[in-house]
C-alpha positions as CSV (number, residue, x, y, z in Angstrom):
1,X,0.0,0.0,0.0
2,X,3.1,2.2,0.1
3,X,2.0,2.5,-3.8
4,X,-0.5,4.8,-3.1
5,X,0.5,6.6,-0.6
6,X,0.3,10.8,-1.6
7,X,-2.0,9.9,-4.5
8,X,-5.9,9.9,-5.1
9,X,-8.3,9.5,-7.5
10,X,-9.0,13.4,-6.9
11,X,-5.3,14.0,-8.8
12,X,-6.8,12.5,-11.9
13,X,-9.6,14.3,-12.4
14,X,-8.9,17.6,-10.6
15,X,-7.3,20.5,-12.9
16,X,-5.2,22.2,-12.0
17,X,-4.2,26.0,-12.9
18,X,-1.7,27.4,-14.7
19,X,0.8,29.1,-12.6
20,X,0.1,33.5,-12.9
21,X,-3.0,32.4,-15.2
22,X,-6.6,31.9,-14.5
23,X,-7.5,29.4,-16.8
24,X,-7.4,25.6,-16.3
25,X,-5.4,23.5,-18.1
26,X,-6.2,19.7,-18.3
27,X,-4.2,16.8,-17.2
28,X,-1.8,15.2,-20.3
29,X,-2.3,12.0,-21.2
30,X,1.2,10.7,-20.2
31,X,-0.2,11.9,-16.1
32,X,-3.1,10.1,-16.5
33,X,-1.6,7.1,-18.1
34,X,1.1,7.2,-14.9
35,X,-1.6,7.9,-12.6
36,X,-3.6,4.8,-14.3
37,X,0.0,2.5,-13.5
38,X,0.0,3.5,-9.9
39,X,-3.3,3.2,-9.5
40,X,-3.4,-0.4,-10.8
41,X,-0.2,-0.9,-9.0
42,X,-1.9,0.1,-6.0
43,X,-5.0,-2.4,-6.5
44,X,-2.4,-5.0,-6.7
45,X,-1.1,-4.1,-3.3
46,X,-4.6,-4.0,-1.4
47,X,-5.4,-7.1,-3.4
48,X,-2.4,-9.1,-2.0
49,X,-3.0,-7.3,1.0
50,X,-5.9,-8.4,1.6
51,X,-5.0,-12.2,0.8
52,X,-2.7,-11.7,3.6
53,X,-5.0,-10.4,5.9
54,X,-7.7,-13.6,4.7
55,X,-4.9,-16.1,5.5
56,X,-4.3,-14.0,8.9
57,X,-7.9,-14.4,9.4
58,X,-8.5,-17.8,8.5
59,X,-5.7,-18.9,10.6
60,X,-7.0,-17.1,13.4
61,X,-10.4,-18.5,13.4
62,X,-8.5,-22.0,13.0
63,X,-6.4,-20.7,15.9
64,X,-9.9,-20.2,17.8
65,X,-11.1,-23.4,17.0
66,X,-8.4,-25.2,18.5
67,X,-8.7,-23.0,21.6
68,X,-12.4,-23.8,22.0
69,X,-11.8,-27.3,21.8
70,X,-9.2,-27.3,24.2
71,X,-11.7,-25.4,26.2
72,X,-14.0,-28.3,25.8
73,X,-11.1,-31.3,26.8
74,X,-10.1,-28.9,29.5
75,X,-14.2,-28.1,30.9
76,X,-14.8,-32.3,30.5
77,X,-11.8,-33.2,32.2
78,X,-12.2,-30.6,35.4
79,X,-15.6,-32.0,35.8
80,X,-14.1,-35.5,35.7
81,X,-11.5,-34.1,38.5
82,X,-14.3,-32.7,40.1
83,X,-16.2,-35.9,40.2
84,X,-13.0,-37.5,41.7
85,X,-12.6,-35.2,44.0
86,X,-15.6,-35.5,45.5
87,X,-15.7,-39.5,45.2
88,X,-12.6,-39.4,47.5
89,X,-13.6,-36.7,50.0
90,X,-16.5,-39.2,50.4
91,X,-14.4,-41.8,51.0
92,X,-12.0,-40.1,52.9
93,X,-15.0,-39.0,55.2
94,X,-16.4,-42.5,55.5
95,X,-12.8,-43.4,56.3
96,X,-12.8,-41.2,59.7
97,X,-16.2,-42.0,60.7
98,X,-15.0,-46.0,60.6
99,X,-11.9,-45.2,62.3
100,X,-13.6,-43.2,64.8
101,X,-15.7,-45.7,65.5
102,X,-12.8,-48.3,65.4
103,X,-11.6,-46.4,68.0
104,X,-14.2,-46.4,70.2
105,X,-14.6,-50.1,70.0
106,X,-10.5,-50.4,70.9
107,X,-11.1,-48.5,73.7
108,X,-14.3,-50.7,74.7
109,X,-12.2,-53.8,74.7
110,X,-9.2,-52.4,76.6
111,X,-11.6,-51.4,79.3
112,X,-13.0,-55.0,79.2
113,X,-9.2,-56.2,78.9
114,X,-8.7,-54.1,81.9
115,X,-11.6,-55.3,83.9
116,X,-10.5,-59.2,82.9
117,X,-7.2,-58.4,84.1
118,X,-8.0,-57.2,87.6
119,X,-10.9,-60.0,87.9
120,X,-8.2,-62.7,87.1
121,X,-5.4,-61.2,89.5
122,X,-8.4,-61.0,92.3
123,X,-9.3,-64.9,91.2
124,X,-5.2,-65.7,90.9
125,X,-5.4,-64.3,94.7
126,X,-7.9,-66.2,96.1
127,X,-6.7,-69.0,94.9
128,X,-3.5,-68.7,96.7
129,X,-4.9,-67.6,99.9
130,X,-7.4,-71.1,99.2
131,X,-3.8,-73.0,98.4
132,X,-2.2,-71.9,101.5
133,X,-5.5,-72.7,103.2
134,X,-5.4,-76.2,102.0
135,X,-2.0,-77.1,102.5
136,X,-2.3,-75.5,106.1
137,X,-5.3,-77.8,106.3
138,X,-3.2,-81.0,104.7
139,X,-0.8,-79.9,107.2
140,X,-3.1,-80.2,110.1
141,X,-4.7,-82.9,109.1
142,X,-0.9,-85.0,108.8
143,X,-0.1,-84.2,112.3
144,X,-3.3,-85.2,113.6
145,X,-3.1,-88.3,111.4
146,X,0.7,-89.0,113.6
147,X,-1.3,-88.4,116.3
148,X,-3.9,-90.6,115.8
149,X,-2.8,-93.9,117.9
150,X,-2.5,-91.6,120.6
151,X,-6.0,-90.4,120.6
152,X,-8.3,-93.4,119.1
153,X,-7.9,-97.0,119.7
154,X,-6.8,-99.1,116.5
155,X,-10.0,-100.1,115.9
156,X,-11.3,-96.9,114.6
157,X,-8.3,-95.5,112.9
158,X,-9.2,-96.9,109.5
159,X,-12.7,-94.9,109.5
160,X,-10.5,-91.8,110.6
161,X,-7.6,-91.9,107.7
162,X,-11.4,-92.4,105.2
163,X,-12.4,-89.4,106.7
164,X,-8.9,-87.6,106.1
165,X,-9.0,-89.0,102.5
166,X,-12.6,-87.7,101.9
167,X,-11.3,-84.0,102.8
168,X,-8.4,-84.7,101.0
169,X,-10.0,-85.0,97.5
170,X,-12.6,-82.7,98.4
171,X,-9.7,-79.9,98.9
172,X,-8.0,-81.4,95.4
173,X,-11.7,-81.1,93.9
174,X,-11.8,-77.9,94.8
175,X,-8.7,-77.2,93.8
176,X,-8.7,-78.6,90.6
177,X,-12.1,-76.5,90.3
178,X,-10.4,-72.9,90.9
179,X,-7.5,-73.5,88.3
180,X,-10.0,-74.7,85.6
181,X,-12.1,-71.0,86.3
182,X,-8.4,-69.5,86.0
183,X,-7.4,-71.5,82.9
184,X,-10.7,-70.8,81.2
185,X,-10.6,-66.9,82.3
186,X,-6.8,-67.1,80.8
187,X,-8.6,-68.1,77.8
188,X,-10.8,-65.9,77.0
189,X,-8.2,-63.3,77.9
190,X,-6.1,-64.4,75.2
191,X,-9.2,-64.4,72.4
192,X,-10.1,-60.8,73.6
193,X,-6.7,-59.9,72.8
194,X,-6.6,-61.7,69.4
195,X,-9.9,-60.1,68.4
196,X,-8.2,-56.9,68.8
197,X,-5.2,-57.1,67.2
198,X,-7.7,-58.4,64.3
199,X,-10.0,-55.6,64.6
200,X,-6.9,-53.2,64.3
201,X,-5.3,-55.3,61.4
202,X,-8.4,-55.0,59.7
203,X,-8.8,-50.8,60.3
204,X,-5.7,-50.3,58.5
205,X,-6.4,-52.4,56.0
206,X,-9.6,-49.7,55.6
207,X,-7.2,-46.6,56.1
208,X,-4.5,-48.1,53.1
């Protein structure tokens, strides 16, 4: 367009005057023939200007077109994010309400553990304060057995040692009676614990 730059259609039809005359002298052929060239020279220019400016154009509306479908991929995939997103926060909130409640329930059982524990040492106790009681009682019951041919005539000393043995096996009943309760209450002490360390095995397999 630098063609037509200082020139108009104006300058070929225009007259001009004749310098210190009044009248009008019109344009020669040769100026309107070079005014003609430029002008066509000119039409060239805006013509492969505006090729340019279409290929500018249609490149930018390609340019566009990509953009908006990126827009699209970009839209589809934030939503997919989003969905994601909330999918886990769901999860991860169904994740703390189980492990509060695992929680809870660990405390529960080491309460129980807790209460188990002091009911076996009481049990464990008493059956040490029954042992000593026995064998004082064994004891007792030997030295009055020494003693017997002292006290009763021969006659009745088998019915006496009966008697003896009778309280003997009662006491090992018994006995034997107290450290089954403690061997089953050791037992159930063990599966309480085993429970638990299941019930934690199994929370973290939850949390992982």
């Amino acid at each position: 367009m630098s063609d037509l730059e200082g020139f108009s259609i104006e300058d070929m039809i225009n007259v001009k005057p004749l310098r210190g005359g009044g009248e009008l002298q019109e344009p020669k052929v040769e100026q309107l023939i070079g005014k003609l060239g430029r002008l066509k020279q000119g039409k060239r220019a805006l013509e492969e200007e505006i090729v340019k400016i279409k290929s500018v154009s249609d490149s930018l509306e390609k340019e566009l077109e990509n953009l908006q479908t990126k827009v699209f991929q970009l839209e589809a995939i934030h939503k997919e994010k989003e969905e994601v997103c909330n999918k886990l926060q769901f999860q991860c909130e169904e994740s703390e309400q189980d492990a509060a409640r695992q929680l809870q329930l660990n405390k529960k059982s080491e309460q129980l553990l807790e209460q188990y524990r002091y009911e076996i040492q009481d049990l464990k106790l008493k059956h040490r304060k029954l042992r000593m009681r026995f064998e004082n009682q064994l004891h007792q019951l030997i030295d009055q057995h020494k003693n017997l041919h002292y006290v009763f005539t021969p006659e009745r000393l088998p019915d006496e040692l009966k008697s003896v043995e009778n309280t003997k096996s009662q006491l090992l009943a018994a006995e034997k009676l107290k450290l089954t309760q403690l061997h089953n209450l050791d037992e159930e002490l063990e599966e309480m614990k085993n429970q638990k360390q299941a019930q934690a095995a199994a929370a973290e397999t939850q949390e992982e």
